[in-house]
Each structure stands twice: as C-alpha cells, then as structure tokens.
N, C-alpha and C positions, 0 to 999 in steps of 0.2 A: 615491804612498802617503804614509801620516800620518808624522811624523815621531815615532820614538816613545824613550822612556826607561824604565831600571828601574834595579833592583840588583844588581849581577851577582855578588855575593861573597852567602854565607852570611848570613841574618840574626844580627842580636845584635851584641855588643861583641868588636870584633877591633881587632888592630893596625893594619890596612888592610881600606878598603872601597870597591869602582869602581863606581860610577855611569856606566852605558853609554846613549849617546845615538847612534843613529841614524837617516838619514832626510836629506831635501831643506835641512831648515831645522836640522841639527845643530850646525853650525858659529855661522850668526846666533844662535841663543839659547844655547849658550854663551860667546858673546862678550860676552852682554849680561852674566852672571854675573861676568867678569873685567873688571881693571882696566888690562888689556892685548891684545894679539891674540896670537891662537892658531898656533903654528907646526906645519906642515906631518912628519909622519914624526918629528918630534925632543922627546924628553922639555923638559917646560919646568915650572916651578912660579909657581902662579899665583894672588891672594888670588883668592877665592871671595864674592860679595856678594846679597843676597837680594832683591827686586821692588824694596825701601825703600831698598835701598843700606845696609842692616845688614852688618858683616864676618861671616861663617859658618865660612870654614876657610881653610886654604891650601891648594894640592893638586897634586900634580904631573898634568899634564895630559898625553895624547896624541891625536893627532888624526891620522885617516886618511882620505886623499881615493881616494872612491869611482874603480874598483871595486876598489883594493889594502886592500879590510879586508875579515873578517870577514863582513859579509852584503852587498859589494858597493856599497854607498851609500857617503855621506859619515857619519865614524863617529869621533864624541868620547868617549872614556874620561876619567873622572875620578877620580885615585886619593886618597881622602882620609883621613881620621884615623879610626879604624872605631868611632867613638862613634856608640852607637843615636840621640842627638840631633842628631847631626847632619848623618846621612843623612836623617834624618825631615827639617829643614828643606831640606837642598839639592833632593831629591824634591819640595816641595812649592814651592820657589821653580821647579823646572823648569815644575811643571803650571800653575804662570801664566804662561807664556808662548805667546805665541799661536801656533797650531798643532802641539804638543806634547799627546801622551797615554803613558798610561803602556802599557806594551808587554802583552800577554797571554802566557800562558805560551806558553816554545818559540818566539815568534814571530822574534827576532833571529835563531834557525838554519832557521825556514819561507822567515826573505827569503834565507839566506845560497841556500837549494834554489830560490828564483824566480828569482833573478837567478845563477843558473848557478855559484857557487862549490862548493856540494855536488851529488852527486845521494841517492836516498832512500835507500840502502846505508851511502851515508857518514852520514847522518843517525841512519838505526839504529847504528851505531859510534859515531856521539856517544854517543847514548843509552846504550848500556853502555859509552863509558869512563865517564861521569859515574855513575855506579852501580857501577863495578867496585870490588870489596872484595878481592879474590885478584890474585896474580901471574900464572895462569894468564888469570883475568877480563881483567884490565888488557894482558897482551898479544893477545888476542882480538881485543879491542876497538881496539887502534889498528889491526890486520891490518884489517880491514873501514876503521876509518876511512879509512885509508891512499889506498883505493881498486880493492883486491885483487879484491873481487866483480866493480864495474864492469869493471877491465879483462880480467877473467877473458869476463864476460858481452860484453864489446867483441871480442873476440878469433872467441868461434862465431858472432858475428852478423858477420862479415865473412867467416867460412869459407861461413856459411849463403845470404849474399846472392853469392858467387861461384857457389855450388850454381843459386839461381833466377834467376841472369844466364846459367847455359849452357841452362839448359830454353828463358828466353825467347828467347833466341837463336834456337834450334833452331824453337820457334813462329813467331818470326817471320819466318822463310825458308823456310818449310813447302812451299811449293811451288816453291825448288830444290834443287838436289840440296846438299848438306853435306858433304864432305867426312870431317867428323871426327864419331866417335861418341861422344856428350857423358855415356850411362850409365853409364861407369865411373868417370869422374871425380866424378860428380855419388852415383856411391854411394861412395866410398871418404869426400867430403867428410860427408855424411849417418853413416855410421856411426860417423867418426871423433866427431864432435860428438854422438854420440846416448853413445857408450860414457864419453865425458868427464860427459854430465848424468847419467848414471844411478848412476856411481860418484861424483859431488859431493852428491846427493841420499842418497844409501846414507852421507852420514859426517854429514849437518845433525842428527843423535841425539845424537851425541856432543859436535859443539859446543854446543847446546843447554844439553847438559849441562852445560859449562863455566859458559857462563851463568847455569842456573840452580841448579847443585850437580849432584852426586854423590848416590846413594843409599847406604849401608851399613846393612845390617840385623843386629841382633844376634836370635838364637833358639836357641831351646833350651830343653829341658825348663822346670818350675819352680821356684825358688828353687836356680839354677845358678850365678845373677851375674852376669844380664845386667845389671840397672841399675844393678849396682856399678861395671861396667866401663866403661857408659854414665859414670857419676859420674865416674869414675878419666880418661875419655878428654878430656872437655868440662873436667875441672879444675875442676868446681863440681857440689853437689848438687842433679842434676837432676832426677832419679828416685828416689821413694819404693824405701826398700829394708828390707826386714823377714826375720824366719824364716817368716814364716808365707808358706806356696807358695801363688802365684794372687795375687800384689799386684800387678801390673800387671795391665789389664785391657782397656787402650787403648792405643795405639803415640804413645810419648812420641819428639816430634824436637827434637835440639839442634844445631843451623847451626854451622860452625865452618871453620876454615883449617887444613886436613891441607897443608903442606908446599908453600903455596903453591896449595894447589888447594881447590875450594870445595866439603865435604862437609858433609853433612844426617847423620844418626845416627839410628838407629830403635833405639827400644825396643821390643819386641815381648812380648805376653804369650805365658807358659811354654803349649808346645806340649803337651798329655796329653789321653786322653781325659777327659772333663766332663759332667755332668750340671746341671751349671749353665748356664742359658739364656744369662745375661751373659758370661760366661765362656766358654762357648762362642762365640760371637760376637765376642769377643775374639781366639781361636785363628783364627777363620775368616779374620779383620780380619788377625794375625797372619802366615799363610803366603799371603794375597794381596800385603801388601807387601812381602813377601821375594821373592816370586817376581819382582814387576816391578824390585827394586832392582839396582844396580849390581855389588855385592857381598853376601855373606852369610857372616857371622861366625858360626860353627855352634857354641855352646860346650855340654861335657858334662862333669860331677863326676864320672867312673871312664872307665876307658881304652877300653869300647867306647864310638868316635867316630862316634855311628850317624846321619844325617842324617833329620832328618823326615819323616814319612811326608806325601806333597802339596808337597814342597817340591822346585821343577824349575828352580832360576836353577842354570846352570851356574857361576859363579862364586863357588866357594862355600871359605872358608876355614874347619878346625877345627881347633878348643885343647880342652886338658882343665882347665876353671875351678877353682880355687880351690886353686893350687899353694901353700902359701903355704910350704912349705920348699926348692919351686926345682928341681921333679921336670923332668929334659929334657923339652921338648914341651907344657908349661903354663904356665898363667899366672895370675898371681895380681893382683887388681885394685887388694886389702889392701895388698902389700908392693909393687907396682908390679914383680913379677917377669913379665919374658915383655913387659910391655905394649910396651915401645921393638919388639921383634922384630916385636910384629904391627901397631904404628902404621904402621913400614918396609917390611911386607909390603903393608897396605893400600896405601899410597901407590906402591910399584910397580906396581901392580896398574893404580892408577886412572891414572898416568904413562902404561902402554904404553896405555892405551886412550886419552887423550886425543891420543896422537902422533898417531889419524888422524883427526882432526876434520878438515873440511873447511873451508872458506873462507865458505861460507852457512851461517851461524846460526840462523835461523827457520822455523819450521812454513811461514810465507808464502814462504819462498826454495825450499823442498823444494816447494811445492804445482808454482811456476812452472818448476820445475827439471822436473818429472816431467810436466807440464802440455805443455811444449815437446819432451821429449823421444816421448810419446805423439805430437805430430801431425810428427814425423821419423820416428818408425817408419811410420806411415801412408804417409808420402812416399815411401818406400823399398820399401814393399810394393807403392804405384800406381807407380813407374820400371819397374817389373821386366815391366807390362803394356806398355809400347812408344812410340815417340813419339805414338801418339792420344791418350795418358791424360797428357802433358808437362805440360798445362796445367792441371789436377788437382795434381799434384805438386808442380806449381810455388806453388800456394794453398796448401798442406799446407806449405810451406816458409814461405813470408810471415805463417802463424798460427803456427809455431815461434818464429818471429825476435817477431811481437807478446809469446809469451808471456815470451820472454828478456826480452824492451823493460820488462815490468810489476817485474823486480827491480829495476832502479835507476833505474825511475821515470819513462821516457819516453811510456809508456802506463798507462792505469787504475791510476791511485795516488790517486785522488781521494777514494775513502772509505777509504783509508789514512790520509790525513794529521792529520785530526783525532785521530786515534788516536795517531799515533807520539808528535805534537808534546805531547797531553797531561801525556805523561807527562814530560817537561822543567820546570825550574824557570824562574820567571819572567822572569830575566836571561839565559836564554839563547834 
C-alpha cells in the first residue's frame, strides 16, 4: 500500500500539532526531513528541513516499527509547534517525496482494520470516542472500543460451532451406531445463545440512545411555561416566550449534558383544542414527539395534574408551573424554585434506564443480533425433527455463526466500510 501522511491533531493554531506518517516508505522520507536518524520506540527531537534544506521546525519525533503501532505498518509521528504555517510547510515538504500521498479520510484506522489491529466494532468505538461529548458517551465508547462486542460475539460463535461440530459428527457416522445422543447438548447450546442475542438486541435502544441523546419533552396546556422552563434548563434564551398563548408552534430542541448524560429537550406547542390549521399541526407535531420521547415533563398552572389527552409515553413526570412563592409540588422557572428537584428527578430517570444498555450500539448490531438469532431458532425447531434433518440444522447454525461474523466484520462489511470510515477526520 501507498505510504500515506496527514494531520492528526485539530486544524488551526495550537500548542502542538502531529503529523502522522504511515506506510512502507515512512521511516526513509522522514529521514530525509532530519538532520539525524530516527530512533526506534523512543521519543527524540529533531530539526525538521524542507526539499531545499530550509530549517522548518524542530520536533520531537516518534517512530513505530510495524506491526506495534497503530495501523500496523511502519509509523512516524511528528510532534511539532502548532502554527498553521508550519504544518502547511511540513505537509507540503512530505507530498514531495516520492511515494508519499496524503491519507483520505479514516484511512489510518481502515489500515489499522486490514492489517488486523481493529475489527469493525472496535472501529465503530473509535468513531464515537472521537465524537463523544458526554461521560455516559465517552464510557460507551471505549466499552465497544475495548473489544467487548467482539469478544462477547467470539464467545456464541464458539458455543455455536461446538453445536454444528456434534450434528456433523453424528452426519458423518451416520451409518454406525453412536453411542451418545448429540440433541440435548446441541439444544441447551442453541438456546442458551439464542436467549443471550435476543436480550443484547432488546437493550441496542438504549445504547443508542446514549449515543445519540435522550429525549425529554416538555407539554402542557398554553402559555404554562414550557419554553420558560425550556429557557431556565438550557441556561440561555432559547425559546420565544410571551403572554400571548400558542407561541410556540413547532418543537424547539436544545442539545445539552444532563449530568453527564446526553439530553435533547423539546419544546412542544400548548396542547388545547384549535381551530387554527397551523396550530393545530403543531399540537399534532406536539403529542407525536412526546409519545416517542424518553421522558415527559407534563407541566399545568392549577393543581389538577391532568395529562393529555393522546399522550401514551409512560414515562411521564408532573409539576404544577409557575410557583413562583415556593407552593410544595411546583416549580417555578422565574425564581428557579423546584427546577434542581426535577433536573435530579430527570436524570434518575434517564441513569436507571441507561444501566441497561447493552454492549451493541447500532441499528446494524441489533439487525445482526436478531438476523442470527432468527436462523438459531430455525435450527432448534429442525433438531427437534430427528437425526434425518441434522444436516439442515447443522446450515441453520453456520448462517447464525455468518450472521454473528457480519458484527465485527469477518463477513459482509464491505459496503459498510465506506460509511463507517467517512465519517472520521483525516488524521485518523
């Protein structure tokens, strides 16, 4: 493969900036850049010089010989002075050297997946540390990095292939007698791994979630003080807020870090009957994303706490709005009474539900999770027909174990990979 280079630190003016070189020819063309040679695992500082033999920088250097780095290859770091000038030259003295190109995005963590340091799980786990913005995010993400899925998925395809080693067995001694009867082992192994995928699939919702936020929806009649509260939680005027009822009219969201965990906030327009077509339309907009959100923050200006009419999310908290003398059981958004109580309420809320997140994160890990566990139920329903149908079973088992193979990437990830890798920055 090409030998390739980029920048691995953040654009712009920084303290420090690394300039990552990997590939066959990494070591010969940053040697040509120094006035010295390059030592093996051990930091070194080293002037830095351009095609002409211009001085550029000095820089402390590290150099990793393939396959103990990062993507496997021979692999130079260069940690230099984080002026925009003069990464722009060191980049541009790399691209004259010969067989050196600059790396395409994601491409540095595709070689670290081709030459066997990652598989695609751990790749998705880069991907959201390098994106995590929450504590809940940021421990997700190294759990997956780590390699939790894979060996989670290593684990039933060893139970699975000890399943379709007693059938073949049994096949291929078919015509003498067997001793031992291979259906009960071969269904205990079969359900045991069927009940493992179906409860790891039933929790990739909630990691998800972690992922990509929380939902919290605020509703309630109009001009109650949702978008005050809205205002009052986000800590900045986010929401238009007036006397005049029916100001909102569309579901305003504000992104934000509930306690380490990654909530979204809905504003929702005032729930009433309406003869306004917009307005209506609004309300309708309104109890559809309450329904599918996480939680619902139910607020009402007098003490019947009456919930919505159309509104089915069970998860549903109510306050009585606009305490603003401190009545037990309200909350006021004005004087910040009540809001610590129900910020602490929310966040228990969204804490017990994220405790069962599961170890697969993605829509694509549930497909394969339910994908495998579908041709194990199969397999387990053809066992129960007799050793004629063993060898039936025994396929229904080796398309289970394929579909496990597709989460971390031993089979069919090929029109995955353009996807994953895009969304990586170009140093990595």
């Amino acid at each position: 493969m090409d030998t390739i280079f980029a920048l691995a630190t953040a654009q712009g003016k920084a303290g420090v900036a690394i300039v990552r070189v990997s590939g066959g020819d990494a070591w010969s063309a940053c040697r040509s850049l120094m006035s010295q040679d390059i030592v093996v695992s051990k930091p070194i500082v080293r002037n830095i010089y351009d095609h002409t033999g211009e001085f550029l920088d000095q820089a402390m250097v590290l150099a990793f010989q393939g396959p103990h780095s990062f993507t496997g290859e021979d692999t130079v770091e260069l940690h230099l002075h984080g002026s925009i000038s003069v990464v722009r030259a060191v980049l541009d003295t790399l691209g004259h050297c010969a067989g050196l190109r600059l790396a395409e995005p994601g491409e540095f963590t595709r070689r670290a997946l081709e030459n066997g340091k990652l598989d695609v799980a751990r790749v998705e786990g880069l991907a959201d540390l390098i994106d995590a913005e929450t504590e809940a995010q940021r421990k997700q993400a190294l759990r997956v990095l780590s390699g939790s899925l894979g060996a989670r998925a290593d684990a039933w395809r060893t139970k699975l292939i000890r399943a379709a080693a007693l059938l073949e067995a049994t096949i291929d001694f078919a015509d003498e007698d067997v001793p031992v009867d291979v259906s009960p082992e071969v269904r205990d192994l079969l359900s045991g791994v069927i009940s493992d995928l179906t409860d790891e699939a039933s929790r990739t919702h909630i990691a998800e979630r972690i992922r990509s936020g929380f939902e919290v929806a605020i509703v309630g009649a109009p001009n109650v003080g949702k978008s005050t509260l809205l205002n009052a939680l986000a800590g900045r005027k986010a929401a238009i807020t007036s006397e005049i009822a029916g100001t909102t009219r569309d579901v305003i969201e504000v992104r934000m870090d509930l306690n380490g965990i990654p909530v979204t906030l809905l504003d929702t327009a005032g729930v009433r009957e309406s003869s306004d077509q917009i307005e209506t339309i609004g309300i309708e907009l309104a109890l559809t994303r309450a329904n599918a959100a996480d939680i619902v923050v139910v607020l009402s200006d007098n003490s019947n706490m009456m919930v919505p009419e159309g509104l089915n999310n069970p998860n549903v908290i109510t306050r009585r709005s606009k305490c603003d003398d401190g009545q037990s059981g309200g909350i006021s958004a004005v004087t910040g009474f009540g809001v610590d109580d129900l910020v602490t309420e929310i966040s228990n809320m969204l804490q017990g539900m994220a405790a069962g997140a599961g170890i697969a994160t993605r829509e694509r890990h549930r497909i394969a999770l339910i994908r495998s566990a579908d041709y194990l139920s199969t397999a387990r329903a053809v066992l129960e027909l007799g050793p004629d149908s063993y060898e039936i079973c025994a396929e229904e088992i080796r398309s289970g174990v394929r579909a496990l193979d597709s989460l971390i990437g031993r089979v069919d990830v090929e029109s995955l990979l353009d996807e994953i890798f895009s969304s990586f920055c170009l140093g990595k």
